[in-house]
C-alpha positions in Angstrom: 99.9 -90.7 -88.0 99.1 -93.9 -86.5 95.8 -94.4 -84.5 95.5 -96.6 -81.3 92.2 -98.7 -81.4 91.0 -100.7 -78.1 90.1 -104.3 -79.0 87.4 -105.6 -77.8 88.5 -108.6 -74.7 92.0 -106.7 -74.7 93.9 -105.5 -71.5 93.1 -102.1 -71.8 89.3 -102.1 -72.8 85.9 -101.6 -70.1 84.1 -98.6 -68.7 85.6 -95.2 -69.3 86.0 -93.5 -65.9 84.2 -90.6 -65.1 85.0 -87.1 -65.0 85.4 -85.3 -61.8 82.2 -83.0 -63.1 80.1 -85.7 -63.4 80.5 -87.2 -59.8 79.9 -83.6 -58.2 76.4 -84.2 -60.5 75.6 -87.0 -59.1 76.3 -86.6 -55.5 73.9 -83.5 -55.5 71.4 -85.2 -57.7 71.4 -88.1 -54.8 71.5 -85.6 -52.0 68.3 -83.3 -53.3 66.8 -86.6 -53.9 67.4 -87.3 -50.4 66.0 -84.0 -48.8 62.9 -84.5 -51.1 62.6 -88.0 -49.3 62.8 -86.5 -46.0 60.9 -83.5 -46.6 58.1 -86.1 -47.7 58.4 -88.2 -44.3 58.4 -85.1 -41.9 56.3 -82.8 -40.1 55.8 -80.7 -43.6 56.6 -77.4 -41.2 57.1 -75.1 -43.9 54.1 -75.9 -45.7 52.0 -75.5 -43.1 48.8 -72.9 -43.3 49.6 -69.7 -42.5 46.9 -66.9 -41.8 47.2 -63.7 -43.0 44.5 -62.1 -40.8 41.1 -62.0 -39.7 37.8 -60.1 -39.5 34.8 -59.2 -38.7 32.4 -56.5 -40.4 31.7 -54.7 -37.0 33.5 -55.1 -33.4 30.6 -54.3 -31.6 26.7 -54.9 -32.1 23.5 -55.3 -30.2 22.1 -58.3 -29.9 20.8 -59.5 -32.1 23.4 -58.8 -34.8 24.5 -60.7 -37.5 28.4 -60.6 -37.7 30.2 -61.9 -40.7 34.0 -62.8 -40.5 36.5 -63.7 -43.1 40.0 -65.6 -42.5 43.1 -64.6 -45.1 44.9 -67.7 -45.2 48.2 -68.9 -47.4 48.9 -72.5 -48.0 47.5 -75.9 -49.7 46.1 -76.1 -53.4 46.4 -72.4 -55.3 43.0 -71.6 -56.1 40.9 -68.5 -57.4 39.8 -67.6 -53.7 41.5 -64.5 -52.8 41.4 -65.1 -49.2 43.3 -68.5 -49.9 40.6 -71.0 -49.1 42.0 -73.7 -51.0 41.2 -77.0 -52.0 43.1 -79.0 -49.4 42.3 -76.5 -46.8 40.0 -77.1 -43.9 38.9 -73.8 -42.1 36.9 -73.9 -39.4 35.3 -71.3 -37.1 34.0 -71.3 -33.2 31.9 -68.6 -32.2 32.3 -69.4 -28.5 27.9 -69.5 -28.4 28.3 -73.2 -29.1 27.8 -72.9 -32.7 30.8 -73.2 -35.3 31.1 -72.0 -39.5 33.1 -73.2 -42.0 34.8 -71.8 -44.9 37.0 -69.0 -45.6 34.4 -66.6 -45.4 31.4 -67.0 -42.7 28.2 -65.3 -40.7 26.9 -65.9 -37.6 23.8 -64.1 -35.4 24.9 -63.4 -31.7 21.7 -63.8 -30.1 22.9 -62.9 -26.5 25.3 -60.0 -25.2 28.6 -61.0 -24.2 31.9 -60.5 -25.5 32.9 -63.1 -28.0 36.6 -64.4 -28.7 36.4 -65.7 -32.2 38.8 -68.8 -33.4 39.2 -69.4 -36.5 41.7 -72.4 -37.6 43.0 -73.7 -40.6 44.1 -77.6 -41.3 45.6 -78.6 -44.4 45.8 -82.4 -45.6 48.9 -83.1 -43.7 47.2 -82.5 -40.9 49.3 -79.4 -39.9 47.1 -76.3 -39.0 46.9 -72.6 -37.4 44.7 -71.3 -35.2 44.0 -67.2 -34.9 41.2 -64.6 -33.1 38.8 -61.4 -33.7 36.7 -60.4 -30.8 33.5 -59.3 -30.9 31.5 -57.3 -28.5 27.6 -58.1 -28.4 25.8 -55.6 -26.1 21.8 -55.7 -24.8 21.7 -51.7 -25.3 23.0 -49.8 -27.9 24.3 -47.0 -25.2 25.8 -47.5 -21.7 26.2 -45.5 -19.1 28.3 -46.1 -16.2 28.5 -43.3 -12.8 31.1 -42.6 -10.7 30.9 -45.7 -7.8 29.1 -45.5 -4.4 30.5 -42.9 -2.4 30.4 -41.5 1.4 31.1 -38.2 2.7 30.5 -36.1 5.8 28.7 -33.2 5.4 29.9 -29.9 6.8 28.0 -27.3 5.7 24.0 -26.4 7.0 22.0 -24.4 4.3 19.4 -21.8 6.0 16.4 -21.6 3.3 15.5 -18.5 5.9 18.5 -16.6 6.4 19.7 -15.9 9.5 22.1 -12.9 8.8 22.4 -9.7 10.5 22.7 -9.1 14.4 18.8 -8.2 14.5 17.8 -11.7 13.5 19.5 -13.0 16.3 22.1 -15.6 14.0 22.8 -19.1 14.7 26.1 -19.4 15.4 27.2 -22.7 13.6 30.1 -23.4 15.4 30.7 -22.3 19.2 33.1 -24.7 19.9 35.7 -22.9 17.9 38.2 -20.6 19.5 38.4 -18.1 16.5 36.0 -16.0 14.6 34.1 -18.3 11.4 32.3 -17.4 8.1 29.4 -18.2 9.8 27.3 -17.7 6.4 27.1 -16.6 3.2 24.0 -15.9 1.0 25.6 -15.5 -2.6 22.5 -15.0 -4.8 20.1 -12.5 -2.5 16.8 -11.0 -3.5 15.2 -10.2 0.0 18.4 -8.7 2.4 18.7 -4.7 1.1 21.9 -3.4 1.6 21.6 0.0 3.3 25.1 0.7 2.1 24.8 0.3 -1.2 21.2 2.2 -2.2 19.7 -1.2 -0.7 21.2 -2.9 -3.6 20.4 -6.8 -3.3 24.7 -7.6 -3.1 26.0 -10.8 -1.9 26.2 -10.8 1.6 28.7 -12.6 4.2 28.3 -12.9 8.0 31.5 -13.5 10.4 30.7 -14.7 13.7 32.7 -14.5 17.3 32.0 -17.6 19.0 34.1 -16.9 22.1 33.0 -15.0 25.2 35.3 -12.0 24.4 35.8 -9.3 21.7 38.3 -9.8 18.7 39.5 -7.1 16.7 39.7 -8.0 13.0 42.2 -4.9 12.3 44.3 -5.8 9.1 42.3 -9.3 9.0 41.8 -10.1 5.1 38.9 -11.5 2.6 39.1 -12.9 -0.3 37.8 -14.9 -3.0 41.2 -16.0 -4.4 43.8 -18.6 -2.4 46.9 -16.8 -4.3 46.0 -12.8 -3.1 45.4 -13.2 0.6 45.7 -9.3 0.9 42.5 -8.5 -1.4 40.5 -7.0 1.1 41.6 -5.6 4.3 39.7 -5.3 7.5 39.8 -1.7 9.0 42.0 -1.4 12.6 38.7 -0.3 14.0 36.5 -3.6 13.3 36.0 -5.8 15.8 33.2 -8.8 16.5 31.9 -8.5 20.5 32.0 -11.9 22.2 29.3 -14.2 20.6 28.7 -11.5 18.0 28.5 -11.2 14.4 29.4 -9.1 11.6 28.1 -8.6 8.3 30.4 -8.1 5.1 28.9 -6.8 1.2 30.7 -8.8 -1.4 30.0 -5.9 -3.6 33.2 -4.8 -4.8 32.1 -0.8 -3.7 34.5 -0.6 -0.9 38.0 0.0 -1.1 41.4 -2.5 -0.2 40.8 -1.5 3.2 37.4 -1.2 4.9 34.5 -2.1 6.8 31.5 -4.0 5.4 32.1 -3.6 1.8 34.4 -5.2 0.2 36.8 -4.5 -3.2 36.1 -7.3 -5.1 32.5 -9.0 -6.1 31.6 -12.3 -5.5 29.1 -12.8 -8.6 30.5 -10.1 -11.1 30.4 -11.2 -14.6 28.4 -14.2 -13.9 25.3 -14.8 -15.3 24.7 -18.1 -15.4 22.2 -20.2 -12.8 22.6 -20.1 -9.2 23.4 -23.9 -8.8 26.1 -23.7 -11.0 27.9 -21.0 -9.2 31.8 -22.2 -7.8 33.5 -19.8 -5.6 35.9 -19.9 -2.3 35.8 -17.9 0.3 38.8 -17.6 2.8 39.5 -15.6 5.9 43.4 -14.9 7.0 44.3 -13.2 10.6 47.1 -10.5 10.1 49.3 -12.6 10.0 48.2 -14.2 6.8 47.3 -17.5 8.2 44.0 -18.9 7.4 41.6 -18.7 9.6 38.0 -20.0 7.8 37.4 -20.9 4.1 33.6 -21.9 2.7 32.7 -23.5 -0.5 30.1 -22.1 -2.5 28.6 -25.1 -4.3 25.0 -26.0 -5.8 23.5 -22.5 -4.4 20.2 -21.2 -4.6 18.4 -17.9 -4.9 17.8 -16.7 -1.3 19.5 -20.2 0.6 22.6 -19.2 2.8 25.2 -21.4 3.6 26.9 -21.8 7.2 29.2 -24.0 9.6 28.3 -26.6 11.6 30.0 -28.2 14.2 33.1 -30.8 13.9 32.9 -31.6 10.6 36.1 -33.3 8.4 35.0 -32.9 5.4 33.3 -30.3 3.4 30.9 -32.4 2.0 31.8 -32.4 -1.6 31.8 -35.3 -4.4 33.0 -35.5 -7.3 30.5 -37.2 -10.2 32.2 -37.9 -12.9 29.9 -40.5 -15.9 31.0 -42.1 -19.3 29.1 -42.9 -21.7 29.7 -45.8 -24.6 28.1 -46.8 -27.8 29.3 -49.8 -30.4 32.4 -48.2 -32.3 32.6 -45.6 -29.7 36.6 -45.5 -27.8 35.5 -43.3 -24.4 39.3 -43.3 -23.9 39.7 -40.7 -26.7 37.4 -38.5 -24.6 35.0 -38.0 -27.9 32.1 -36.7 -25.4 30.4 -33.9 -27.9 27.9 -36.8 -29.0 26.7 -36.9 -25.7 24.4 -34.5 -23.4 25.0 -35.2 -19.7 22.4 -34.3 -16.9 23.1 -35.1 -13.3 20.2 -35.0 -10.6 21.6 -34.5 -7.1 18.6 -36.3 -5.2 19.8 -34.0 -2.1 17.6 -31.5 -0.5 18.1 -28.6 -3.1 17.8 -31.0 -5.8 20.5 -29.3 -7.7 21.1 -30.2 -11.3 24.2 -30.2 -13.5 24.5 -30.5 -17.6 28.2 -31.6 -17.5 30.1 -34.6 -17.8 31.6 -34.4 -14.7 30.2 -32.4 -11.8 30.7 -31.5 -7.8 27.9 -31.5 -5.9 28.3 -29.8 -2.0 25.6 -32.3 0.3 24.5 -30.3 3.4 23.5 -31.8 6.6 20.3 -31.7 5.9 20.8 -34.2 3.2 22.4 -37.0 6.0 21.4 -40.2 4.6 21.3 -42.3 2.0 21.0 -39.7 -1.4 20.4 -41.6 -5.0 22.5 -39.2 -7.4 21.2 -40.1 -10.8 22.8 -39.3 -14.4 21.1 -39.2 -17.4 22.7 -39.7 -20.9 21.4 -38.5 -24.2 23.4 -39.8 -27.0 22.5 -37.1 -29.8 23.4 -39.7 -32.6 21.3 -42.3 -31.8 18.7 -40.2 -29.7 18.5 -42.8 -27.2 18.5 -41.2 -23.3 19.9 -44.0 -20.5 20.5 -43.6 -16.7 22.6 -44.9 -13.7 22.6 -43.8 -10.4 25.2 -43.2 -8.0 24.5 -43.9 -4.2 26.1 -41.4 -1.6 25.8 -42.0 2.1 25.6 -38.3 3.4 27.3 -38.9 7.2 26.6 -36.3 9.7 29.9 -34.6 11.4 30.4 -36.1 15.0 29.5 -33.4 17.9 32.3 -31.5 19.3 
C-alpha cells in the first residue's frame, strides 16, 4: 500500500483544522473565563455575609446587668470560629446606649432601664454587609405591677353600720321617689337582729319597703337569689306592705315555696368564708314575673346593712383587675400561681381582697376621691410591690 506524505511548502500542507469537540471546549473555556471576569468586577451579591442568627444570654435584666450577645454569621475566610467570624469579616455591634462591640461574640452592661434594640452587622472586604437585631429589656425593678386605670362610678347603694330594719326602728326608706315597693335593705351576716321565727336564730334578714302613700299586696310576688328561677320563693296572697311601710323577710331557707317572712332558700348556706368576700344577688319580681328590685351584695360586713338610695345609675361596682411581671415572665400565658395578690379598697369599709382580680361595691358614703391600692408578692423572688388605682366615687343626682 502506498502511503501519502505532506511535503513540507506543498499545496496541501499548514494547520490541521480543528475538531468540532474542541471548538465546543473552547467556547466554554472562554465563556466561564468571562463570568469569572464579571463576577470579579460586580457587586459580589452572592458572597455577601449572611447571618445565621443572633443572641443574647437573657431578654430581660435589671439594671445593672451585663448582657452578652453572639452573632452566627456565614461568609469571608473559613476559619475555626464556629459562629463564622472570619478573617475578612468585620462585625460590629450597637447597643443603642451609645456604646458599640465588636467581634463575633460580645458583652455589654446596661446601666439604665429601657428597652434596647440591638444591631449587629457584618461587612466583609468587598464592602458588602448585613445588618440583624435581638432586643433586650433592662428594667429598674425586678417585679412590676401595673392596676387596672383610673376609674369613676356612681354609687348607689348606702350602708347602715346601725341597722335600721324592722317597723319598730322606724326604717329609712331609701328611695320614696319610687312608685313600686324596693329592697330597702339587707343585713347578710347578722349577730345582733334575733329572729323570733326561727328560735331567735341570728338568719340573714331582708326588709322590703312601700314608698307610696297606699297599700300593695305582694300576693304571688317572688324572691330570689338566682336570675334563672324567678319563682323560688313566693309571697303568700295575704302579704301586703301599708303605704310607707315595710316588711321584713328571713333568708333562712325554713319556710316553704310559698310564705310569709321566711323564705325557702338561704342566703349564706354553705358559706364559710369572710364576710367581705361574700357575692350574692338579690331580685324581686311582681306576679307577673317582671323585675321589680335587684341588690348586690358586695364587700359586706358583720352587722353593716345595705340599702337604696335615691336616683342612682349605677350600682357602684368596679372591677380591679392587676398584672404582675418579672424578667422572663410572659403575663399573657396567665402563669399567676407565683404571685399573691392583695387589694385594699381605701373606701369606708376598707374591704380587702386576696385575688387577682376583684369587685369592690363603693357606697355613698365613700363619694370622693378613693385610692384603691394592690399589692404584689412575687413568692419567687419574695419581693412585695404596689400600685394604686384612683376611683372617683360620684354621688347619684337627687330625684
Amino acid at each position: 500500500m502506498r502511503k501519502s506524505h505532506l511535503l513540507p511548502g506543498s499545496p496541501n500542507s499548514g494547520p490541521r483544522k480543528p475538531n468540532l469537540s474542541s471548538r465546543v471546549l473552547s467556547i466554554a473555556l472562554v465563556a466561564a473565563a468571562a463570568a469569572a471576569l464579571l463576577a470579579g468586577c460586580g457587586e459580589d451579591a452572592d458572597l455577601a455575609p449572611v447571618i445565621t442568627r443572633v443572641q443574647a444570654n437573657i431578654d430581660c435584666g435589671v439594671a445593672p446587668t451585663e448582657v452578652q450577645f453572639v452573632a452566627f454569621v456565614s461568609g469571608g475566610d473559613p476559619g475555626p470560629d464556629p459562629t463564622g467570624a472570619n478573617t475578612n469579616l468585620d462585625i460590629l455591634w450597637n447597643f443603642q446606649d451609645g456604646a458599640t462591640g465588636t467581634g463575633s461574640t460580645t458583652h455589654h452592661l446596661f446601666a439604665e432601664p429601657g428597652i434596647y434594640e440591638v444591631a449587629v452587622t457584618v461587612t466583609d472586604d468587598d464592602g458588602d454587609s448585613k445588618s440583624s437585631f435581638v432586643t433586650v429589656e433592662i428594667r429598674d425593678d425586678s417585679l412590676t405591677v401595673m392596676a387596672a386605670p383610673d376609674t369613676t362610678v356612681t354609687a348607689s347603694l348606702a350602708y347602715f353600720p346601725a341597722h335600721t330594719i324592722g317597723a319598730s326602728n322606724g326604717g329609712v326608706g331609701g328611695e320614696t321617689f319610687r312608685t313600686r315597693p324596693v329592697i330597702n335593705e339587707i343585713l347578710a351576716f347578722n349577730t345582733v337582729l334575733p329572729n323570733p321565727e326561727n328560735l331567735n336564730r341570728l338568719d340573714p334578714v331582708l326588709e322590703l319597703h312601700n314608698p307610696t302613700g297606699a297599700a300593695i299586696s305582694l300576693g304571688n310576688w317572688s324572691l330570689s337569689n338566682d336570675p334563672y328561677d324567678r319563682d323560688k320563693f313566693l309571697f303568700a296572697t295575704t302579704v301586703s306592705i301599708p303605704a310607707h311601710g315595710y316588711y321584713r323577710v328571713w333568708l333562712n331557707g325554713r319556710g316553704q315555696g310559698t310564705g310569709t317572712t321566711q323564705t325557702n332558700f338561704n342566703l349564706l348556706l354553705g358559706y364559710t368564708g369572710a364576710p367581705a368576700d361574700f357575692v350574692a344577688d338579690i331580685y324581686l319580681y311582681d306576679a307577673n314575673r317582671n323585675l321589680v328590685d335587684s341588690k348586690p351584695i358586695r364587700n359586706s360586713a358583720t352587722n353593716v346593712s345595705f340599702g337604696h338610695v335615691p336616683d342612682a345609675c349605677t350600682d357602684g361596682t368596679v372591677l380591679l383587675s392587676a398584672t404582675a411581671a418579672v424578667c422572663g415572665f410572659d403575663p399573657e400565658l396567665g402563669q399567676f400561681d407565683r404571685f399573691d395578690f392583695l387589694w385594699r379598697s381605701g373606701s369606708v369599709l376598707e374591704s380587702a381582697y386576696p385575688e387577682r382580680i376583684a369587685s369592690h361595691m363603693f357606697t355613698v358614703q365613700d363619694a370622693g376621691l378613693r385610692p384603691v391600692v394592690v399589692s404584689v408578692f412575687d413568692t419567687y423572688l419574695s419581693v412585695t410591690r404596689h400600685d394604686t388605682v384612683m376611683v372617683e366615687v360620684l354621688a347619684p343626682a337627687a330625684p
